[in-house]
C-alpha positions as CSV (number, residue, x, y, z in Angstrom):
1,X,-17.8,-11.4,-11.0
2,X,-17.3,-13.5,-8.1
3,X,-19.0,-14.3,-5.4
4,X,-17.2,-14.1,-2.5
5,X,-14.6,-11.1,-2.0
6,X,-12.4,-10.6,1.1
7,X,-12.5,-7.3,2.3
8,X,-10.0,-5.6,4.1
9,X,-10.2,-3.1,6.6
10,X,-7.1,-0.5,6.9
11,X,-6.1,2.9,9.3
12,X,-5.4,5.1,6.4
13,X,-3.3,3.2,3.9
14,X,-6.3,1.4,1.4
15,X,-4.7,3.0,-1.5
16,X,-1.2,2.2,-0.8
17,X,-1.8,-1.2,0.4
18,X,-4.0,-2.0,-2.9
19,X,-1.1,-0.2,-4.7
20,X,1.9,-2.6,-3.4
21,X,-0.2,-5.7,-3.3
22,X,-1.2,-4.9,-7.0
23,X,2.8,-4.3,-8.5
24,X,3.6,-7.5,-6.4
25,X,1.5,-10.2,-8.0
26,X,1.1,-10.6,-11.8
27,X,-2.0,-10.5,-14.2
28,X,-3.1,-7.8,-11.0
29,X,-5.0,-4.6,-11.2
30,X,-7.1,-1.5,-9.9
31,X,-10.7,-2.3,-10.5
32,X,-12.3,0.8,-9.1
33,X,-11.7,3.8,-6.4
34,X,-14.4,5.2,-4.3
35,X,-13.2,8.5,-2.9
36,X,-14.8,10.6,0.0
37,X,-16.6,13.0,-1.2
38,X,-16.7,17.1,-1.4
39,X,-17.4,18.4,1.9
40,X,-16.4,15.2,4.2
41,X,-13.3,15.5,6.5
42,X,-11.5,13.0,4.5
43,X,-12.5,14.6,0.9
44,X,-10.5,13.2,-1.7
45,X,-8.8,10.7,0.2
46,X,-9.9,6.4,-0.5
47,X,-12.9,5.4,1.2
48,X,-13.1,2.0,-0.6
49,X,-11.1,0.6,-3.5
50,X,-11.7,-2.8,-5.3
51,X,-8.8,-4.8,-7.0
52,X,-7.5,-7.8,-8.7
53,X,-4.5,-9.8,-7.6
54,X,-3.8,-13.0,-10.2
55,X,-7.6,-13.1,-11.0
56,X,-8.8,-12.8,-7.7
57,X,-11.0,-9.6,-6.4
58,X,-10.5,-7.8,-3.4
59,X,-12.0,-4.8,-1.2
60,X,-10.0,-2.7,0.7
61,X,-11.8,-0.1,3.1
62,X,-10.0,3.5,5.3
63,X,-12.4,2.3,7.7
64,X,-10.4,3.9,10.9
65,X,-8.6,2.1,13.9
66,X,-11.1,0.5,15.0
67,X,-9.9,-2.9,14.0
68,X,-6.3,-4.2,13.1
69,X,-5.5,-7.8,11.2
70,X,-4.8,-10.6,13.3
71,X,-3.2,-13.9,12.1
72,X,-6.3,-15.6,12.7
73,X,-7.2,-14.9,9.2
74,X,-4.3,-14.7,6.6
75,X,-4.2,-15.3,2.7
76,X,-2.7,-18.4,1.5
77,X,0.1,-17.7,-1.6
78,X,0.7,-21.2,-3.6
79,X,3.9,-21.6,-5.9
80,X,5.3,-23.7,-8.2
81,X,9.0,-22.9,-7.6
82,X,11.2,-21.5,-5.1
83,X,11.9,-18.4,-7.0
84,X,8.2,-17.8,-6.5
85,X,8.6,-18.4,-3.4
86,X,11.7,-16.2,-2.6
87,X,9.9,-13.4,-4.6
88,X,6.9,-13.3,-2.4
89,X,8.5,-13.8,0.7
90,X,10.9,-10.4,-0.1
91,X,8.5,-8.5,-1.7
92,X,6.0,-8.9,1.0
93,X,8.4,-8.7,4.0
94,X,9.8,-5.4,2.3
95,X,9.6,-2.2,4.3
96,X,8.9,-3.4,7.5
97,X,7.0,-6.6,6.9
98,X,8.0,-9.5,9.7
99,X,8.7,-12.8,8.5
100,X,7.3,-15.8,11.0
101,X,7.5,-19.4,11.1
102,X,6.0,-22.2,8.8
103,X,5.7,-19.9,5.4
104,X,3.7,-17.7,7.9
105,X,4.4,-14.0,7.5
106,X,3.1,-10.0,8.5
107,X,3.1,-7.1,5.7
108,X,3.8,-4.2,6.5
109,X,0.1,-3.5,6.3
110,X,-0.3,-5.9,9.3
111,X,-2.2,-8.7,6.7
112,X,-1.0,-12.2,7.4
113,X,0.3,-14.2,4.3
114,X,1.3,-17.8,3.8
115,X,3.8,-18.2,1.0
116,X,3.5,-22.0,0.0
117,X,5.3,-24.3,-2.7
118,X,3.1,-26.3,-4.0
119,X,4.8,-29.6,-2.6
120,X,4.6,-28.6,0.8
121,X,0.8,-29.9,1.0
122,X,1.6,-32.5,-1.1
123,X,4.5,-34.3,1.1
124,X,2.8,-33.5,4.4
125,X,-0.3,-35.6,2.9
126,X,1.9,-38.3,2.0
127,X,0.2,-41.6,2.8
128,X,4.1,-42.7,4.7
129,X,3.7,-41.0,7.5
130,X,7.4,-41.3,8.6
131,X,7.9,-39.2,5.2
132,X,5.3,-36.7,6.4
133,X,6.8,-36.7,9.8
134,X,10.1,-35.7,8.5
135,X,8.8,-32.8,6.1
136,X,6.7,-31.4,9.4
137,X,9.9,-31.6,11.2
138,X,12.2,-30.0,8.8
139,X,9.3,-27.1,7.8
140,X,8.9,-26.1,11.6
141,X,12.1,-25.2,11.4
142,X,11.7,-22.4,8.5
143,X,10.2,-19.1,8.1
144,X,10.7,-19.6,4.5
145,X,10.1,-22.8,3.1
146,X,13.1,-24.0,1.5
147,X,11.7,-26.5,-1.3
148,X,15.0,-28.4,-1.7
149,X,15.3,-29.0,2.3
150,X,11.8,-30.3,2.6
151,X,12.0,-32.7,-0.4
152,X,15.4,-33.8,0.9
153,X,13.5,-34.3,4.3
154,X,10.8,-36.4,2.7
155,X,13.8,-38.3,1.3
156,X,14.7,-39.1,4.5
């Protein structure tokens, strides 16, 4: 088990929020379902639910709306290869998801993500800082990062 889980608070949609995240991201999975229970307004419907996405455990919680995500906190996707990439980026912009700038984007969920090729981090730590420069010039310019335009940056 580990020791640190993020837990997210939704208006309503726990369940279907745990459900998309879960058929987006491989080796994922429902952990456990805590319904309300037998005489409570919301009978039947998700209080909290606990699941795995790629090894990684999270809460989600119908706690009311109270609270709404911000991009202050978002979760950071890494990838090995622009299909990655491009497959996160649709699926998670799908159905009224808003894609932003810098790999930044909203679900539809309102939860902030960061889709990120690995050499994104990579070029922009590259001890030539005229190379590093030119990668952080080209990627403010994408929503998506385009892997091929930011090595071609780097390039120079």
């Amino acid at each position: 088990m580990q020791k640190i889980t993020t837990f997210l608070w939704f208006d309503g949609e726990a369940e279907e929020a745990m459900n998309y995240y879960v058929s987006i991201f491989k080796n994922s999975k429902v952990l456990s379902v805590t319904r309300w229970p037998q005489g409570h307004a919301s009978e039947g419907k998700v209080l909290v639910a606990s699941f795995e996405l790629d090894g990684v455990q999270f809460q989600a919680l119908n706690g009311g709306p109270q609270y709404k995500f911000t991009e202050a906190m978002s979760l950071s996707i890494d990838c090995k290869t622009q299909e990655e990439v491009d497959h996160f980026w649709t699926r998670l912009t799908e159905g009224g998801g808003e894609p932003g700038r810098c790999s930044w984007l909203k679900d539809r969920f309102g939860v902030s993500w960061q889709v990120v090729p690995e050499q994104l981090p990579r070029l922009l730590q590259d001890p030539d800082r005229a190379k590093a420069g030119r990668v952080m010039n080209a990627m403010m310019q994408m929503g998506k990062i385009d892997i091929a335009k930011i090595e071609e940056a780097a390039k120079g």
